[in-house]
ROMIVO-654757 format. One line per field, with one value per residue (C-alpha): residue number from 1; residue in three letters; x, y, z. Coordinates in steps of 0.2 Angstrom, whole numbers, plus 5000, padded with zeros to 4 digits. Example, Ala and Ser with C-alpha at 12.3 -4.5 7.8 and 13.67 -1.06 7.14 Angstrom:
2
resi = 1; 2 $
resn = ala; ser $
xx = 5062; 5068 $
yy = 4978; 4995 $
zz = 5039; 5036 $
***
This chain:
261
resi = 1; 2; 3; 4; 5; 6; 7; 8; 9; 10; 11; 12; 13; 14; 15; 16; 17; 18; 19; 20; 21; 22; 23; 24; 25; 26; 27; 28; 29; 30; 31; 32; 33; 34; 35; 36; 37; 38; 39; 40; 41; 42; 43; 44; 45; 46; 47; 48; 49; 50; 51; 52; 53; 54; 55; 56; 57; 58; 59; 60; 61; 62; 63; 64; 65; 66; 67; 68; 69; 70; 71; 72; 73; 74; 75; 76; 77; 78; 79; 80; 81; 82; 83; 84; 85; 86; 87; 88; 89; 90; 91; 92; 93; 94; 95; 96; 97; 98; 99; 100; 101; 102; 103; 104; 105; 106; 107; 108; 109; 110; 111; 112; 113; 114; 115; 116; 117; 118; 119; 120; 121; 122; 123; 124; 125; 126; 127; 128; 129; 130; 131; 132; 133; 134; 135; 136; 137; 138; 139; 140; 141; 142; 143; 144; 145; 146; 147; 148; 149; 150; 151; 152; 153; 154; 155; 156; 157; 158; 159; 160; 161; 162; 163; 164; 165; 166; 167; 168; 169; 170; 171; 172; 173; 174; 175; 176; 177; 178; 179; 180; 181; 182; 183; 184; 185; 186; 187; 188; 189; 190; 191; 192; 193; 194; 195; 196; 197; 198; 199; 200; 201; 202; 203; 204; 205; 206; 207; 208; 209; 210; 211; 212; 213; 214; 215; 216; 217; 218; 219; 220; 221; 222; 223; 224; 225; 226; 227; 228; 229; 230; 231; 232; 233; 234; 235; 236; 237; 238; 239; 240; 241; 242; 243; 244; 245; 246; 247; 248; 249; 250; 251; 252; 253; 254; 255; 256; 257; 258; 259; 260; 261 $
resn = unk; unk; unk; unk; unk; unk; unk; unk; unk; unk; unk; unk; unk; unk; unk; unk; unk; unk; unk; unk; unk; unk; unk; unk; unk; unk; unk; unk; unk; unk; unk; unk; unk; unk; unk; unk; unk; unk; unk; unk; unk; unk; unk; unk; unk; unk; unk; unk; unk; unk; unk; unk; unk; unk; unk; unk; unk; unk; unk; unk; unk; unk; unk; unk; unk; unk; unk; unk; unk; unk; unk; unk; unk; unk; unk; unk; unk; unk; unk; unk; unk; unk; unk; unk; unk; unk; unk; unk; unk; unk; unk; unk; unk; unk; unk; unk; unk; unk; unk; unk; unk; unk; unk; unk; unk; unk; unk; unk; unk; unk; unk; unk; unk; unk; unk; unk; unk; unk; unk; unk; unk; unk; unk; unk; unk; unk; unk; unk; unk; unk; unk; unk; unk; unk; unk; unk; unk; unk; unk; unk; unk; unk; unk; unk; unk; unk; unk; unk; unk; unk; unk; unk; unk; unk; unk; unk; unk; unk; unk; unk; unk; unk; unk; unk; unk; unk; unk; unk; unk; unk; unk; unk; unk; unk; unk; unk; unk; unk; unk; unk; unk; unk; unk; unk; unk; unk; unk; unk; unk; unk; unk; unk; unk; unk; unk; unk; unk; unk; unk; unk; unk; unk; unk; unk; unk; unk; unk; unk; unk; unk; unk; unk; unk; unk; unk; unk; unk; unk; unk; unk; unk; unk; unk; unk; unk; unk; unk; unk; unk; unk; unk; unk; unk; unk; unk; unk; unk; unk; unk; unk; unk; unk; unk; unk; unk; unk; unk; unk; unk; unk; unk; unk; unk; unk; unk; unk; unk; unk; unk; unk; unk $
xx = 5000; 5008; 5012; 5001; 5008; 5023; 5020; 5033; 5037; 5041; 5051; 5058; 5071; 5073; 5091; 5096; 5111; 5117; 5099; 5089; 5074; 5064; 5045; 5034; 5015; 4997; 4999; 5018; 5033; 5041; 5056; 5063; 5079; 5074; 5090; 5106; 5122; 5139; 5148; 5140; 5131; 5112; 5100; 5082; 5079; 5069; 5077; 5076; 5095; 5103; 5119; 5113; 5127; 5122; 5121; 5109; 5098; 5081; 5070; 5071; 5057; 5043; 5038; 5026; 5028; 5014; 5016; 5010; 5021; 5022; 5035; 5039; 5043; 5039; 5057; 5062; 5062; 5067; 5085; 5098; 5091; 5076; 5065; 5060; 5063; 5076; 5097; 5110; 5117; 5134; 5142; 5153; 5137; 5138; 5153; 5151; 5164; 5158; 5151; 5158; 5141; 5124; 5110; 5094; 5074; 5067; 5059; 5075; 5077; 5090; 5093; 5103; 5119; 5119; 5121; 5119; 5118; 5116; 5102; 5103; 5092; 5086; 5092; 5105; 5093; 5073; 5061; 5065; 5057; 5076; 5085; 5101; 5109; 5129; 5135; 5125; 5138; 5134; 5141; 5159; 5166; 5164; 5171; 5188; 5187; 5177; 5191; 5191; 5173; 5173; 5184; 5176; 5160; 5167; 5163; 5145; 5145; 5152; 5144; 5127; 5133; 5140; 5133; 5114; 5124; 5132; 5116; 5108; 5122; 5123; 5104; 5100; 5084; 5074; 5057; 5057; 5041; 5028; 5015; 5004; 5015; 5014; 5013; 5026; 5017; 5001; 4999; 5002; 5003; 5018; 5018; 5033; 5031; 5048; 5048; 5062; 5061; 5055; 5048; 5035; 5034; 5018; 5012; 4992; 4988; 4999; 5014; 5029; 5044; 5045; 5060; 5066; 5082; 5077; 5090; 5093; 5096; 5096; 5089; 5086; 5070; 5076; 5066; 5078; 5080; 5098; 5108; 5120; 5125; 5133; 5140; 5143; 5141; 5150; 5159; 5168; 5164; 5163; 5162; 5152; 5148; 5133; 5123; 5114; 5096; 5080; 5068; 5061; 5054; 5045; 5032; 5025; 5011; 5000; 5016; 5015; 5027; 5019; 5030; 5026; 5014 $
yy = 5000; 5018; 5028; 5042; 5058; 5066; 5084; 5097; 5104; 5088; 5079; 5095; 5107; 5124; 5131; 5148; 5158; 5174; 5183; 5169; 5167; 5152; 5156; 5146; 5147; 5139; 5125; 5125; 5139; 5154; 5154; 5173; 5182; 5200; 5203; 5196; 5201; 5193; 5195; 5184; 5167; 5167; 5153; 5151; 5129; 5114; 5099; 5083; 5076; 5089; 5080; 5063; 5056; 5051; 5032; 5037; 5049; 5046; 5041; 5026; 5021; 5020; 5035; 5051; 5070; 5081; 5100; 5116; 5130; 5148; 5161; 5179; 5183; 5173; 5164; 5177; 5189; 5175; 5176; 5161; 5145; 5138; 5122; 5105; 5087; 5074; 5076; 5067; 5085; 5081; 5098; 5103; 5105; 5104; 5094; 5081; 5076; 5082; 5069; 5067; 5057; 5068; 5062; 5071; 5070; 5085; 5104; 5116; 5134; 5142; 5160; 5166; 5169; 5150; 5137; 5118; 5112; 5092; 5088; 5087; 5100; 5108; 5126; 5127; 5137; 5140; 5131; 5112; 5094; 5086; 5071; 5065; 5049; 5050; 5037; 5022; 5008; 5012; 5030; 5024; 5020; 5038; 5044; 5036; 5045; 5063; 5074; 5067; 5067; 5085; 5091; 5081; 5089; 5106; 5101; 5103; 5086; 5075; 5084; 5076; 5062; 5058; 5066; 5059; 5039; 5049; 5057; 5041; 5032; 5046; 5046; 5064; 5069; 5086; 5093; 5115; 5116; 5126; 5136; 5121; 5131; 5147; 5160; 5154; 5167; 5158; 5142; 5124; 5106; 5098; 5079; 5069; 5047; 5040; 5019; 5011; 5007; 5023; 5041; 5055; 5071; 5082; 5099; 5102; 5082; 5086; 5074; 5084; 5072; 5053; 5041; 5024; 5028; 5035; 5040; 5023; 5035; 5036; 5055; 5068; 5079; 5097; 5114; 5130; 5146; 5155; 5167; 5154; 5153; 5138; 5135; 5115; 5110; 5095; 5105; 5106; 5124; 5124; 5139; 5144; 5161; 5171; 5184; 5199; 5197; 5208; 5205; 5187; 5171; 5153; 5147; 5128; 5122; 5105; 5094; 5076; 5063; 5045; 5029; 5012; 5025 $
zz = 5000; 4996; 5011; 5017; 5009; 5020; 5026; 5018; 5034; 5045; 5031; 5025; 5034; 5027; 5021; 5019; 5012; 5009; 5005; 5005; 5013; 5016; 5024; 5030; 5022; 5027; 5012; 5011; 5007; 5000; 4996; 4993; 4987; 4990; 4980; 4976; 4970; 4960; 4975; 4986; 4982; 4988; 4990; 4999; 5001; 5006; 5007; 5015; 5015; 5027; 5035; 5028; 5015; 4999; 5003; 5015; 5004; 5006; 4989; 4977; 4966; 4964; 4970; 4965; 4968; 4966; 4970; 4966; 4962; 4955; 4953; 4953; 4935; 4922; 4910; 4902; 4919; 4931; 4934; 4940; 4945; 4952; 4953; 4962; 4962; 4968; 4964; 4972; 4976; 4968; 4971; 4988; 5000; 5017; 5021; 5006; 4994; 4977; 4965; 4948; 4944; 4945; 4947; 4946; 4940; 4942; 4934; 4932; 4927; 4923; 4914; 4904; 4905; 4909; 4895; 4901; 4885; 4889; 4878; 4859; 4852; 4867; 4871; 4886; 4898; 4901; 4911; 4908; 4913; 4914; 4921; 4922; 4926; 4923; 4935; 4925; 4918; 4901; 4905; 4912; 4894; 4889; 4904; 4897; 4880; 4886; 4882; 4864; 4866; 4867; 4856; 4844; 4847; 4842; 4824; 4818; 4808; 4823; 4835; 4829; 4827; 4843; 4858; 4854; 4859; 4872; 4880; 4880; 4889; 4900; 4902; 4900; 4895; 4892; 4884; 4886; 4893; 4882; 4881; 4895; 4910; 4904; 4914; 4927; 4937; 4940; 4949; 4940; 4948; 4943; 4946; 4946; 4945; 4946; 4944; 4942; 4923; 4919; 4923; 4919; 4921; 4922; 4920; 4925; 4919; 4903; 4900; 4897; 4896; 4895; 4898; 4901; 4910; 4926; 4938; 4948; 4965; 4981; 4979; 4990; 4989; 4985; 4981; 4978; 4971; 4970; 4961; 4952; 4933; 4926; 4907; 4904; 4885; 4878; 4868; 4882; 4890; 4906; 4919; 4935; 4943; 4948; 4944; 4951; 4955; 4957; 4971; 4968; 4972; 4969; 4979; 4984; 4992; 4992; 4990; 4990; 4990; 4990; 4991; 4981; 4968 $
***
C-alpha cells in the first residue's frame, strides 16, 4: 500500500544563504531572494538530505511527487536558477565530497547567462522537465574518452553524430516546457512518477517528458531558488559564477510525496 503523503514541513528542513529566505506558508513555502548580487552566492531551500550522506539519501522508486508551484517573474524575467525534484546534490554541500556522477529527475530553470547544453536540440537554459543519470555503467566508457569526446564535438558534423549515443548512455533527457506552464506566474501542479524502469513528468495532467532511464538513486528531495550561473556543454565549456538578481521568488504548496505510487 503507498504511504500516506509526508508533510513538507516535517520531512523537510529549510536552508538559507546569503539573502535567501525560506517562509513558511498555510499550504507549504516561500522561498525569497529579496535581492542578490555577484559578489556573494544566495540561495532560499527545502530539502530533506541535510547532513545525511548520499548512501543514506532518502528516495528510490517507485515514488510520486505532486506540488503546486508559481513564481515571481515569468522565464524570460526570472534570473539564476530555480525548481523542484530529487538530485543526488553532487556539488561541495555541506561537508560532502563532490560527485563526479549527478543524478537528478526534476523541473530546472536556469537563465541566461547559463548554457547547460546536455540535451541534443534543446536550448542550454529556460524552464526544463530534465533528468540525468551520469553514473549508470553504460556512461563509464565515455568517461575514458570525454576529452576526445569533446573536442570532437566542436565540429558541427560530429557533434550530431556523437553526443545523441552519448546522451543516452549518460541518460539525459529534456522537453522545454511550452505554452501548457505558461505564465510561470500563476499556479500549476507539477507531478513527478519515478519507477524504476521509467519516469513521467507532468504539468496540470499534461505529459511533458518521458524516459526509460530513470536515475537509479538514492535521491534527496530538494526545492531552491539561488543566484547561480553555470556554462557546461559537451563541447567542452565549462564555467560557474553568479549573477545579480532583482527582488524574487517561487512558491510551493500542496506537496506530496507517496511511496510504492
Amino acid at each position: 500500500m503507498p504511504d500516506i503523503p509526508s508533510s513538507l514541513w516535517s520531512s523537510c528542513a529549510p536552508f538559507a544563504t546569503g539573502t535567501g529566505q525560506v517562509e513558511r506558508t498555510p499550504d507549504g513555502a516561500r522561498l525569497i531572494l529579496p535581492t542578490a548580487s555577484r559578489a556573494r552566492y544566495s540561495d532560499a531551500q527545502l530539502d530533506d538530505y541535510a547532513d545525511l550522506s548520499r548512501r543514506r539519501f532518502p528516495h528510490r522508486p517507485p515514488l510520486r511527487l505532486s506540488l503546486r508551484a508559481r513564481f515571481s517573474h515569468n522565464a524570460g524575467a526570472l534570473k539564476g536558477t530555480a525548481g523542484f525534484g530529487f538530485w543526488n546534490a553532487p556539488h561541495f554541500d555541506r561537508n560532502r565530497v563532490p560527485s563526479l556522477f549527478p543524478q537528478a529527475m526534476w523541473f530546472f530553470f536556469d537563465s541566461p547567462p547559463s548554457n547547460i547544453a546536455l540535451a541534443f536540440g534543446v536550448p542550454g537554459y529556460g524552464w526544463k522537465a530534465a533528468c540525468i543519470d551520469a553514473g549508470r555503467p553504460s556512461a563509464w566508457p565515455w568517461a575514458l574518452i570525454a576529452v576526445p569526446v569533446m573536442l570532437a564535438c566542436r565540429s558541427p558534423k560530429l557533434y550530431r553524430s556523437i553526443w545523441p549515443r552519448a546522451q543516452r548512455a549518460l541518460a539525459i533527457s529534456e522537453r522545454l516546457l511550452g505554452w501548457q506552464e505558461e505564465p510561470m506566474t500563476g499556479w500549476h501542479t507539477y507531478q513527478l512518477e519515478w519507477l524504476r524502469d521509467g519516469a513521467r513528468w507532468q504539468v496540470d495532467g499534461w505529459t511533458a517528458l518521458e524516459t526509460d532511464r530513470p536515475p537509479r538513486g538514492p535521491l534527496g528531495f530538494v526545492a531552491w531558488i539561488d543566484n547561480r550561473c553555470a556554462r557546461v556543454t559537451p563541447q567542452g565549456s565549462i564555467g560557474f559564477g553568479l549573477l545579480e538578481t532583482p527582488a524574487q521568488w517561487m512558491e510551493i504548496e500542496e506537496v506530496e510525496l507517496i511511496r510504492g505510487a
